[in-house]
C-alpha positions in Angstrom: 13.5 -5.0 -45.9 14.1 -4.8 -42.2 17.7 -2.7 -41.4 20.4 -4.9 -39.9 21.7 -4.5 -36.5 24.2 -1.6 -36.1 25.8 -2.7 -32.6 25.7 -4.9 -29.2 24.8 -2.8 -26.0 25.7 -4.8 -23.1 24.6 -3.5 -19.3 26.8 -6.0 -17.6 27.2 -6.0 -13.7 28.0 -7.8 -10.5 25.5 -10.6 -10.9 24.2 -10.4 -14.5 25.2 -9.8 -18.1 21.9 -8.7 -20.4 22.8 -7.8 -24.1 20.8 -6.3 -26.6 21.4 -6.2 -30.4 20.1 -3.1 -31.3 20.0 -0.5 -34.6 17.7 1.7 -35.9 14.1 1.8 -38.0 14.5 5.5 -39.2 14.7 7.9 -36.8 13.8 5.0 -34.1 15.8 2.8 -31.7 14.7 -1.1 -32.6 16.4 -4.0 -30.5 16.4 -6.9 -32.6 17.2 -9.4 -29.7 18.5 -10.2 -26.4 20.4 -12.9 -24.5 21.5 -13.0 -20.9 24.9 -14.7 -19.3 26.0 -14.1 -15.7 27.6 -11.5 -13.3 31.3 -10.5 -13.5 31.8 -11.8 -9.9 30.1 -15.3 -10.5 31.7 -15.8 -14.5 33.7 -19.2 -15.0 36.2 -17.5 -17.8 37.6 -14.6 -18.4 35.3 -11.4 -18.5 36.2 -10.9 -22.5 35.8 -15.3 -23.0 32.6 -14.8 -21.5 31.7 -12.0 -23.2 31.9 -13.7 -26.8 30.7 -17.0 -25.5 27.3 -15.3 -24.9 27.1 -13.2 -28.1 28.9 -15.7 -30.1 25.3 -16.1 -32.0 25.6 -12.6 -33.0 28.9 -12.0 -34.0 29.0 -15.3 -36.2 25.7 -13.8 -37.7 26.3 -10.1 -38.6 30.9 -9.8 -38.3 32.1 -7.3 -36.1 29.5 -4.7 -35.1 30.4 -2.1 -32.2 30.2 -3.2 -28.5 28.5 -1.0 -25.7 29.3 -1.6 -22.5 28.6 0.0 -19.0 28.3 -1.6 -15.7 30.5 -3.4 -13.4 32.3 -4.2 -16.4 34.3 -1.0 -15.8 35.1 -1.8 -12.3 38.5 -2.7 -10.9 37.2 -6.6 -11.0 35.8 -6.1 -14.9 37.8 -6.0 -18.4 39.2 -2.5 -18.2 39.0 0.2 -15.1 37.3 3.2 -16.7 37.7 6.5 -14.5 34.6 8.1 -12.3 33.3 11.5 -13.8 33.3 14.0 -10.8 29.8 15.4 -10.6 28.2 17.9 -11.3 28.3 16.2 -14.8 26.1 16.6 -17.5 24.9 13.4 -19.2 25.4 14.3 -22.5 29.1 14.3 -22.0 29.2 10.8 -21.4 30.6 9.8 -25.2 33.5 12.2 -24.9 34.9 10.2 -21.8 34.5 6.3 -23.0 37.5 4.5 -22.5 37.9 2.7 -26.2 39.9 -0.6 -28.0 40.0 -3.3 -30.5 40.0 -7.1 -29.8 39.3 -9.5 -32.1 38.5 -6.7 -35.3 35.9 -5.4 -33.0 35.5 -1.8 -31.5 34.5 -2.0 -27.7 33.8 1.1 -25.3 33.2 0.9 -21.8 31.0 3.7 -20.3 32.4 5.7 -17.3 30.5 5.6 -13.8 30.4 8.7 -11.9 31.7 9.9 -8.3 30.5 12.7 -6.1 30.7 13.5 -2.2 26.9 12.7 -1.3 24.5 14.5 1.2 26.4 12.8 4.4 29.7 14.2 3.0 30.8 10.9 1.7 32.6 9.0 -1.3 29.8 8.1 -3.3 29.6 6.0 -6.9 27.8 4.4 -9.6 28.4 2.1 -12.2 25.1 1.4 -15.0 22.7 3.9 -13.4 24.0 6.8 -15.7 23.3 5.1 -18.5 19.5 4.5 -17.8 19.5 8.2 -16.5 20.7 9.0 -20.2 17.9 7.5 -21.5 15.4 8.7 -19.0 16.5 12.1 -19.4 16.5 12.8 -23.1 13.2 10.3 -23.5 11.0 13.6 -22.5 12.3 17.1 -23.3 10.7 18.6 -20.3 13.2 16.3 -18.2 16.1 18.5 -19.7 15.4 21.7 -18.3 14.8 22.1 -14.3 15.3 20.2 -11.3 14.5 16.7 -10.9 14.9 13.8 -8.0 15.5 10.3 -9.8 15.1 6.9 -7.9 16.8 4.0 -9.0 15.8 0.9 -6.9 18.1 -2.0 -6.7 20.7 -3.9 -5.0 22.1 -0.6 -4.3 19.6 2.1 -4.5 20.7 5.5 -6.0 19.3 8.6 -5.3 20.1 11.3 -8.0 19.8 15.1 -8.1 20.3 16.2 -11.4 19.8 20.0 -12.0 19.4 21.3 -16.1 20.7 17.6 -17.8 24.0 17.6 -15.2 24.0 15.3 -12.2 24.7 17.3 -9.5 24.5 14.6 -6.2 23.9 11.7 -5.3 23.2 9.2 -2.7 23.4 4.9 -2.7 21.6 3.2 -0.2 22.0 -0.3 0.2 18.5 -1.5 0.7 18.1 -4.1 -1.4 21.5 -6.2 -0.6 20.3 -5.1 3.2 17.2 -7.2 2.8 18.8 -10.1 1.5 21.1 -10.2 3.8 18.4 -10.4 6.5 16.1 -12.8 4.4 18.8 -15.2 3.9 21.4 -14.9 6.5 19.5 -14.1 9.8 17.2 -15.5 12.5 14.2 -12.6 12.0 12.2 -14.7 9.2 14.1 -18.0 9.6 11.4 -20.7 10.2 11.8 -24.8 10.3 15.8 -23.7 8.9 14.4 -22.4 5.4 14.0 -18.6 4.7 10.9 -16.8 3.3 9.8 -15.2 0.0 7.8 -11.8 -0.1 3.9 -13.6 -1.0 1.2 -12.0 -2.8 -0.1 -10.6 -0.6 -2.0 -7.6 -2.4 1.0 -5.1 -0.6 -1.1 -5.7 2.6 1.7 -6.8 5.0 4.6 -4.3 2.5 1.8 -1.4 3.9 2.1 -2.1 7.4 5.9 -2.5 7.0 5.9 1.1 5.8 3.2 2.2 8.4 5.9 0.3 11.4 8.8 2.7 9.6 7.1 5.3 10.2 5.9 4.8 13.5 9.6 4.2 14.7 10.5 7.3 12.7 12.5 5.6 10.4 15.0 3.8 13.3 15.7 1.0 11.5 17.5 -0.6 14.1 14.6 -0.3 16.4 12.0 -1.7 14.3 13.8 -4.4 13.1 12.7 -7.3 15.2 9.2 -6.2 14.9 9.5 -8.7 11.8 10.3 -11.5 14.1 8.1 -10.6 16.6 5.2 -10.6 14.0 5.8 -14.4 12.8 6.1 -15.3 16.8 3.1 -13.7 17.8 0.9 -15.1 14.6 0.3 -12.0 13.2 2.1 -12.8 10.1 3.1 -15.9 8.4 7.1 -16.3 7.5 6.6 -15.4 3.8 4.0 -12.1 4.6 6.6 -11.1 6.9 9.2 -11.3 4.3 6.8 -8.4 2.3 6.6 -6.7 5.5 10.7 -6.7 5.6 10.3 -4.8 2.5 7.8 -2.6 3.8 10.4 -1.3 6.5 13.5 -1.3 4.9 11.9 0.4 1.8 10.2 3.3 4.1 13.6 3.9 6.0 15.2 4.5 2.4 12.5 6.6 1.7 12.5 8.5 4.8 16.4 9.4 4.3 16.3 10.3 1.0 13.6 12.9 1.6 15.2 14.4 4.3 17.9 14.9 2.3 16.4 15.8 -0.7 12.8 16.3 -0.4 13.1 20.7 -0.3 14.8 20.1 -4.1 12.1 18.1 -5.8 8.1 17.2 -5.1 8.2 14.3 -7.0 10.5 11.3 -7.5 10.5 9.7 -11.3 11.3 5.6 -10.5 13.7 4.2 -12.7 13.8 0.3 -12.8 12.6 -3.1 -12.7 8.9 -2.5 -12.8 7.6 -4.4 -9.7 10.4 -3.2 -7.7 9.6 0.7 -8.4 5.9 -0.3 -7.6 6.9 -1.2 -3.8 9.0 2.2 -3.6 5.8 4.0 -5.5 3.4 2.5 -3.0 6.1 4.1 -0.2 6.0 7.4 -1.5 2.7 7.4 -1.6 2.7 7.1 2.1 5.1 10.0 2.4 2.8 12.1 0.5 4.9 11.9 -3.2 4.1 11.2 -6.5 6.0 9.3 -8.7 5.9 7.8 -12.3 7.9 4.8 -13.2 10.1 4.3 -16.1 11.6 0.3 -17.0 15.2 0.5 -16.0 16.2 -1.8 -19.0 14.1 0.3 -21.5 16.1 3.1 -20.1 19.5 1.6 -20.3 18.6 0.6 -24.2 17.7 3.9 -24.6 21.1 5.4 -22.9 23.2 3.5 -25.8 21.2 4.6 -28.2 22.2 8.1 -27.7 25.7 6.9 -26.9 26.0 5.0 -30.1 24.8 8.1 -31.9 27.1 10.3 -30.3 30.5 8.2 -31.2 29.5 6.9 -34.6 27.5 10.0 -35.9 25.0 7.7 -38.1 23.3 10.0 -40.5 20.2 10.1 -38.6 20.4 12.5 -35.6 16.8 12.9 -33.7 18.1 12.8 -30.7 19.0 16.9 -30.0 21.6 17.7 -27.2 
């Protein structure tokens, strides 16, 4: 007979809400579905209304189960403000600082982000991301032990150091919100009023993006209008130009991030939506690096997993600390 679920793990942030009911097939993790709802800056109700409107199939189905949360959700504009750990912090820790209550007969915890003073000596945080880095870290044994540099691409690109299990720095980059900002909202790709879509473009004009960065030595500002100058000159159509965008903006995030972190680590471990970390593999490639890519949301599952073992103490314990 297949096991119930055990609990809801919800990785809810600025733009989207994804929820997973999850439990366990012996000593395994098993998510027994998902739904989506939106962000907690674009939700209609209230964050905790639109919380139970989504999993309102769930809860009707199998009574008050345990809710996971992390994200944005924690944030000043979420359901509760839960504090920023001070790094160096050691993931494993993570259960012990959950900030926890009851509504409607059901037990909810909200995960903690974290906080350090980054490699440019200044305030730096993330919400989400140290879940996933949970589950990246404790999904391989050897990532435990030693030193390891951790990319998560995004909206807001994080950069993380984490020495023996603890986070020790990091650094947020804002490439992604950057490059749709200057798809959307500016003149470089603009064409007949309407903006452009990265095409498929086998990573041909993405390459040369990269190859522009690094010609201009990563000065963004500099190399910008090269985009422009590209679709005005016929090398590039609006939409290959739009890949090319990528390409730049991508190497200059590169670029900084080994500079400040490249003597620590020889190879980056890409956390994240799989296409995404492909464009930032294909980059690091450029810069010499290796990388291997773990699914962000397979990551995040992962991360409650362990948290959910950690506060409930189910019988079954594979997961050592």
């Amino acid at each position: 007979m297949r096991e119930l679920p055990q609990y809801v793990c919800v990785d809810w942030g600025l733009s989207r809400l994804r929820a997973s009911l999850c439990g366990f097939n012996g000593s395994a993790s098993v998510v027994h579905d998902k739904l989506s709802g939106p962000g907690i800056s674009i939700a209609r109700h209230s964050v905790k209304e639109t919380l139970f409107e989504v999993i309102a199939p769930w809860t009707h189905r199998y009574g008050p189960v345990p809710i996971l949360l992390a994200g944005g959700v924690g944030s000043n504009i979420g359901w509760r403000t839960t504090p920023y750990l001070a790094c160096p912090f050691r993931l494993r820790d993570l259960s012990g600082h959950c900030t926890a209550f009851n509504t409607h007969s059901r037990d909810i915890v909200i995960v903690p982000g974290l906080e350090c003073t980054n490699g440019f000596g200044e305030y730096d945080t993330m919400r989400g991301e140290e879940l996933q880095l949970l589950g990246w870290l404790y999904a391989e044994p050897s990532r435990q032990s030693g030193t390891h540099l951790v990319c998560l691409p995004g909206t807001h690109t994080k950069w993380v150091l984490i020495e023996d299990g603890r986070v020790s720095q990091f650094q947020s980059a804002v490439t992604g919100e950057l490059y749709g900002l200057i798809r959307d909202h500016s003149i470089l790709l603009a064409q007949n009023g309407e903006s452009a879509s990265i095409s498929n473009d086998n990573g041909n004009a993405f390459s040369r993006g990269v190859a522009a960065c690094r010609q201009a030595k990563g000065n963004l500002s500099h190399v910008l209008f090269s985009a422009r100058g590209r679709i005005l000159s016929n090398a590039l159509s609006a939409d290959d130009a739009a890949s090319y965008l990528s390409g730049l903006l991508i190497a200059a995030d590169v670029m900084a991030a080994l500079e400040l972190f490249r003597p620590s680590a020889t190879r980056v471990s890409l956390v994240g939506e799989p296409a995404l970390c492909e464009h930032f593999a294909n980059a690091l490639r450029a810069f010499g690096l290796e990388s291997e890519t773990t699914d962000g949301n397979s990551a995040a599952t992962q991360g409650f997993s362990i948290l959910y073992r950690d506060l409930y103490k189910p019988q079954d314990q594979s997961v050592s600390a």
